[in-house]
N, C-alpha and C positions, 0 to 999 in steps of 0.2 A: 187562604193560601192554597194556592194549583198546580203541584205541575207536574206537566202529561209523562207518560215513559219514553216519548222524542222530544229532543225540542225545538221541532220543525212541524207544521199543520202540513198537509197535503199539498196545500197550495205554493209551497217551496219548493225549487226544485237542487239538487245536489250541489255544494259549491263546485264552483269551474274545477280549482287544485284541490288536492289534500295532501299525497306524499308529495312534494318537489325535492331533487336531488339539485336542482341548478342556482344561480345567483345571474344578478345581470352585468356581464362588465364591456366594455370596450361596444356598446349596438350591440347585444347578442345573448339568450340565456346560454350560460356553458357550465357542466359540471361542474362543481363544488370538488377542491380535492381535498374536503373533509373528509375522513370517515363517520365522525359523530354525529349525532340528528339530534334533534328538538322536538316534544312533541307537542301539539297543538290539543288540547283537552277543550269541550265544552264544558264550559264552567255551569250550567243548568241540570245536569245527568254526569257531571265527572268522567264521560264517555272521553277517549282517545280517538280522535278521527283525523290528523293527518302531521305531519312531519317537514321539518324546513333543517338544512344542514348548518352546522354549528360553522359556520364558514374559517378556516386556516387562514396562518400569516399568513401564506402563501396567496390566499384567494383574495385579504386585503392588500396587498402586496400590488397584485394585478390592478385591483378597480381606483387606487391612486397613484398608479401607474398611468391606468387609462383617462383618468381625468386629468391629469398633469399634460400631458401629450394632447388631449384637445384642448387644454387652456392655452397653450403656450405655443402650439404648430396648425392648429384645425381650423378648419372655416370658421368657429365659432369666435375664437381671435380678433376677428375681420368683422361680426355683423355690428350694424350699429344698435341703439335703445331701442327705437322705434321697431328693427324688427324682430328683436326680440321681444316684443308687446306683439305685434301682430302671431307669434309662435305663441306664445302664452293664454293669448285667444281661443286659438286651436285646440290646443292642452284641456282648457275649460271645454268646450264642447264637445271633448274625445270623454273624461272625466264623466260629464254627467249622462253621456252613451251608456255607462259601465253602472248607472246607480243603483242597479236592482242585485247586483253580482256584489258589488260591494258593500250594500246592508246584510244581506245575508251572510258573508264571510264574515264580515267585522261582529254582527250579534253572536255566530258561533266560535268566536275565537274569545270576544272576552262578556259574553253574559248581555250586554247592554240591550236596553227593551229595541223592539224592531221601529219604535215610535222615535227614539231616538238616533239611529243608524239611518232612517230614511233620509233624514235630513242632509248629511256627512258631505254624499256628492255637490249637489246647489252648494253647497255653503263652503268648502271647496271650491268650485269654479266660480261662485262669488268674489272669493280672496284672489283670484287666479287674474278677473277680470277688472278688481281692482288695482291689484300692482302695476297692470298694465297701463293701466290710467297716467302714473307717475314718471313714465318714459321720459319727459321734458326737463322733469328735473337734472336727470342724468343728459341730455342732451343739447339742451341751452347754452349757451356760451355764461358764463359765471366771471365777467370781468370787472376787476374792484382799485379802482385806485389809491395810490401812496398821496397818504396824508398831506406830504409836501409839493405832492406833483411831479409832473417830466416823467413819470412810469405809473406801469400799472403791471396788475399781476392779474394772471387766468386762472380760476381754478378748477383742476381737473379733477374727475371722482370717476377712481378705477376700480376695476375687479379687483378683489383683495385676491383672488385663487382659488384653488381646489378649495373646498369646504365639507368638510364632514357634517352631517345631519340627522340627530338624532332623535327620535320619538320614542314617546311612552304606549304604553298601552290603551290608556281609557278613553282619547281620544284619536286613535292612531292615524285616520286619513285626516282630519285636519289641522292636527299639529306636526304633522308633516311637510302639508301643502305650505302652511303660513310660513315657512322657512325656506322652501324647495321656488315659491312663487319670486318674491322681491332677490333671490341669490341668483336663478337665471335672467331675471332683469337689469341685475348686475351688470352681468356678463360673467360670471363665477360658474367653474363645472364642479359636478355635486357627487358625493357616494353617501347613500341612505341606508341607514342601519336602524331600523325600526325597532320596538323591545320581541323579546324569545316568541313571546304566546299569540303575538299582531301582527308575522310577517307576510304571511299571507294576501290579509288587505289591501297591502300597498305598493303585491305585483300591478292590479290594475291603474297604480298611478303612474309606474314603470311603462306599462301597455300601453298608457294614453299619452306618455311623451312620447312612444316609440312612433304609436299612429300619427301624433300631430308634424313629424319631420323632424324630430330632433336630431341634429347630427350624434352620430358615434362618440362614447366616450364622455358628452356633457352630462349625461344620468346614469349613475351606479347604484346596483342595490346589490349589497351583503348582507346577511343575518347571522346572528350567531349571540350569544348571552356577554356579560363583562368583561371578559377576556377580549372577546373582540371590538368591544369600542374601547377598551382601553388600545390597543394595537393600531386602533383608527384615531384617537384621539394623539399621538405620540408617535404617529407616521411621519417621517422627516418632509414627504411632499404633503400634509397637510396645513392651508395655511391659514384657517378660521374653525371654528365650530361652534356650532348652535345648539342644544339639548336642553329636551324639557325632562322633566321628571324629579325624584325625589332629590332635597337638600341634603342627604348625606352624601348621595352620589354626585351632585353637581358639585360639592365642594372638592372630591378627588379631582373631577376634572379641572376645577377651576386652579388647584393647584400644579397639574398639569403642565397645564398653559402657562399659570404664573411662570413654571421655572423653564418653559420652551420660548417664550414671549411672544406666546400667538395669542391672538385675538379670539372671542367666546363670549356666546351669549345666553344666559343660563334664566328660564321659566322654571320656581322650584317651589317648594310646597307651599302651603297656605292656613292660616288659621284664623278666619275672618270675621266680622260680627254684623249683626242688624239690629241698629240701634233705633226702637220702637217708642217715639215720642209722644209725649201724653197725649197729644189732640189724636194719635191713627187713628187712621178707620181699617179694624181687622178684618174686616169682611174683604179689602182691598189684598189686603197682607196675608189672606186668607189664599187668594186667587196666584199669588206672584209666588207663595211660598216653597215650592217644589222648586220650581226651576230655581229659586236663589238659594237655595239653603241646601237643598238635595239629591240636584239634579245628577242625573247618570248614578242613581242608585248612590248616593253619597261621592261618589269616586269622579270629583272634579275640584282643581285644586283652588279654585277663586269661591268657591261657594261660602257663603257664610253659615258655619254650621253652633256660632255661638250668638243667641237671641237674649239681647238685653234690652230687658223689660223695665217700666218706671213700677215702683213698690205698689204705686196706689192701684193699679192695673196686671197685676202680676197675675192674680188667678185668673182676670181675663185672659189673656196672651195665653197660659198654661193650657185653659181648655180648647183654647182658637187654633194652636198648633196641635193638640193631641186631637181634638176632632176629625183637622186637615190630614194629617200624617196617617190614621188609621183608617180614614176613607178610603187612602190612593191605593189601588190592588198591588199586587203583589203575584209574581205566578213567572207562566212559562214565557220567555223573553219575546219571543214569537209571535207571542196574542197582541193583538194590538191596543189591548186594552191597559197589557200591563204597563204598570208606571216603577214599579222597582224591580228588579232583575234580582240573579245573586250576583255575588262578589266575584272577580273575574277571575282569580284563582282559588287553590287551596293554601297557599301560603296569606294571601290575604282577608280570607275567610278565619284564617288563626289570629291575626293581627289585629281583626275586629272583636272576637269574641274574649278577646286578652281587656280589650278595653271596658268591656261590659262586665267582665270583671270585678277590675279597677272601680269600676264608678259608684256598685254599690259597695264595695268594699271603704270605700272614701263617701258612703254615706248618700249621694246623689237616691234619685227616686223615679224607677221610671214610671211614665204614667200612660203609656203604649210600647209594645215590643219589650227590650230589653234581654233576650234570647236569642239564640241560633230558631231558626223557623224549624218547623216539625213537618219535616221532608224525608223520606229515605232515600235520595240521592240530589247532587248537587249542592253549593256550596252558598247557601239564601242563606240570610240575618234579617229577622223582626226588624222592620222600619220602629225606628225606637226616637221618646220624647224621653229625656232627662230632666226631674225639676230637681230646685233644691242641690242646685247646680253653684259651686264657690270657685270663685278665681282661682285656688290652689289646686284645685281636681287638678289630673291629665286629661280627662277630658275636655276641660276649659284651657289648656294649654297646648295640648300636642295635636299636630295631623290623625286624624282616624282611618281618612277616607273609607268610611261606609257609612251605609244611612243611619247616622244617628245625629241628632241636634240634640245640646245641652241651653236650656234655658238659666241664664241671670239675672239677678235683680238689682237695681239700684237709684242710689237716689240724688235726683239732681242733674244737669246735662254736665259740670264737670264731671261729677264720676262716670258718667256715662263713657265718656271721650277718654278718662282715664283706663278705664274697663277694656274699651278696644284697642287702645294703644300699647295694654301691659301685653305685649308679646314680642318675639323673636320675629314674627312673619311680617309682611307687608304686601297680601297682593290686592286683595278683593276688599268688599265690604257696602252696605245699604243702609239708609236710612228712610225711616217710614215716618211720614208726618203729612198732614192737610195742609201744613203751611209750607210750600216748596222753597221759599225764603229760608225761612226758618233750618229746614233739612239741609239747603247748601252750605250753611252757615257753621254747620254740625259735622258733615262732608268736609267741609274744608281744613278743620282741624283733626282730622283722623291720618294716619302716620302711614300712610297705606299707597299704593300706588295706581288704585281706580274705585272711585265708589259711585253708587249707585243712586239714587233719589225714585224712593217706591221703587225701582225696579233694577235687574242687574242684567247687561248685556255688553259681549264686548264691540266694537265700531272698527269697522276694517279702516277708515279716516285717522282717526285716533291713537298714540301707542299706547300699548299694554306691556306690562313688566312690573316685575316685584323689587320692593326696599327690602334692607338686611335680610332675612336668611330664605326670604323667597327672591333671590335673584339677583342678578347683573344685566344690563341694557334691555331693550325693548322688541316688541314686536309687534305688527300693523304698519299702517302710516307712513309718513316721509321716513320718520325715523326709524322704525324700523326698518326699509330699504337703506340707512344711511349703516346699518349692523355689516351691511358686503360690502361695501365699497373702504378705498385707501385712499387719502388725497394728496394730489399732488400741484404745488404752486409753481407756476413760471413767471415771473420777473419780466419785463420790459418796459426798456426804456421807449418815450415819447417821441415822435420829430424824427 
């Protein structure tokens, strides 16, 4: 474990921001008439390095103001699908202009290795250049005839409206984009409230709609902590909302919504399994395991971080993850070597070591980490293997989000299935087997809402969304574009 007294090598150069006093509303950055600010901490040195204002009713007040006004009077009103895909185009290519500004803001705002933040842009204007693909859907004539005949009906699929859009922290540019993308495809104008510690990041998405021609008003960005997305969630010109992040907080807003009767689409925690069938081959599961189980430093919410093992193979799998797990470095987020960062704050650095607690005090065993890292600054946790891990721990039940995986044991593929299904969550999950038959088969009875076969990745084609308490509707895909839109049937008679 390394880390330097910066946590920037030379070869970095300063982020673009660090105090901003402004928010963007109507085309334009313009003071904040907060007075309160937020600070922006590197989570690798606990250092304070810049500031974003806690943005007032008042400044939400304006940016759904301003989005209301170009939904409903603006040129944007007026363009068709297609060119809003040729704009979205643009967006992507402004986007990946910005990629080197944006990994570096994004690893010093929440910790994430620079290996992982390189990616953010591409894969962003990936999502970007995908949605645009879908234009036809939305533009196609959709005419369906009456059963009986002599009529038919068109159906139309409109902008639902203004939409609020909110992001978490650990992924913040492209849980973003995946929502900011198919909403202007729509034809829907947006105000983007990222989380306190990640607003930063996501001036440059701001930037790149500004550079690619978006008109005035279709892109807002406010920041500010709960107060202000509750203010944005419960705005009378709000008339959808999208938000990733934790399931205690989606359920406020989804009750929200219940009693305002807007529309919401909620990506929320996770607590998922990789169900390890007698024939694996670990060396395989060896290779894919970081990224399915731990990726971003634990703090992603589809990862499977509970690994059920068949009894007869248990000390295998134990040693094949505890080997995996304490090879991958550990250190300054910066190096490119590193593969786990710390925690992206100090409140979730507490949250972690609560559970590390927990786990030997419930008897668990760990057999790498299982500590706070031996740092004197910054907010790192020992990448940690749990054995001897029971379905009743909290660890085996609750979100952690840090690097820890608890391994179980069991025997039989029912219990297996029973094993990943005993939870409250539904988003993620993997199956490892030589027989991909066999793996589907095992896949297809898990209660979940995307699993993997030997490996876990999401498909901008495909929706992604969580069952019970990770979630309401989806994101990627047709259907996912089909989250903005309202439909509307027209009736016509024949002849």
């Amino acid at each position: 474990m390394s880390v330097t007294d910066t946590p920037r090598s030379a070869a970095w150069p300063e982020p673009r921001w660090t105090h901003a006093d402004d928010y963007y509303v109507d085309g334009a950055w313009t003071r904040s008439t907060a007075t309160a600010r937020l600070p922006l901490v590197d989570p690798a040195t606990g250092r304070e390095w810049g500031t974003v204002p806690d943005c007032s009713a008042q400044d939400v007040d304006a940016a759904l103001t301003a989005a209301d006004r170009a939904f409903r009077t603006g040129p944007w009103a007026r363009t068709t699908p297609s060119e809003r895909a040729a704009l979205l185009l643009r967006i992507a290519d402004e986007v990946e202009a910005r990629a080197t500004d944006m990994a570096l803001t994004n690893t010093l705002e929440n910790g994430s290795p620079i290996s992982e933040t390189r990616g953010a842009a591409a894969n962003a204007a990936g999502i970007l250049r995908h949605v645009a693909e879908l234009a036809s859907w939305l533009q196609d004539e959709d005419v369906r005839p009456f059963p009986a005949g002599g009529a038919e009906s068109v159906v139309r699929r409109d902008p639902v409206g203004p939409c609020v859009l909110i992001a978490p922290w650990n992924f913040p540019i492209n849980l973003m984009v995946v929502k900011l993308a198919p909403a202007l495809l729509a034809g829907c104008t947006i105000v983007m409230k990222p989380a306190p510690g990640t607003s930063l990041s996501i001036r440059f998405v701001v930037e790149a709609c500004e550079a690619a021609g978006l008109p005035a008003g279709v892109v807002n960005l406010v920041t500010g902590g709960g107060e202000t997305g509750d203010r944005l969630v419960r705005h009378p010109l709000t008339a959808k909302v999208a938000f990733t992040g934790s399931t205690p907080v989606g359920r406020r807003i989804a009750a929200a919504c219940g009693e305002l009767l807007r529309p919401v689409t909620l990506e929320l925690g996770g607590k998922s399994s990789a169900i390890v069938l007698e024939d694996a081959d670990l060396e395989q599961i060896s290779s894919a395991l970081i990224r399915t189980c731990l990726r971003n430093t634990g703090q992603t919410c589809y990862i499977s971080t509970r690994i059920l093992a068949p009894s007869s193979r248990y000390d295998e799998v134990i040693d094949m993850v505890t080997r995996t797990v304490a090879a991958a470095p550990q250190g300054d987020p910066f190096d490119e070597r590193t593969v786990f960062g710390p925690m992206a704050s100090q409140a979730q650095y507490d949250i972690v070591r609560g559970y590390l607690d927990s786990a030997r005090e419930e008897g668990a065993r760990a057999t790498t980490g299982g500590r706070p890292a031996d740092t004197k600054q910054g907010w790192f946790i020992e990448p940690t293997v749990f054995a001897d891990v029971t379905p009743e721990m909290r660890i085996a039940r609750e979100e952690i989000f840090g690097p820890v995986v608890s391994v179980l044991r069991y025997d039989g593929i029912d219990e297996a299935v029973a094993l990943a299904n005993d939870t409250s969550f539904g988003l993620g999950g993997v199956v490892f087997s030589t027989d991909t038959a066999a793996a589907q088969a095992v896949a297809e009875r898990m209660d979940t809402g995307s699993v993997g076969v030997n490996f876990f990745a999401s498909n901008h084609n495909a929706p992604f969304g969580g069952r019970h308490d990770s979630g309401l509707g989806v994101e990627y895909g047709i259907e996912g574009l089909a989250q903005y839109v309202t439909f509307k049937t027209i009736h016509r008679r024949l002849g």
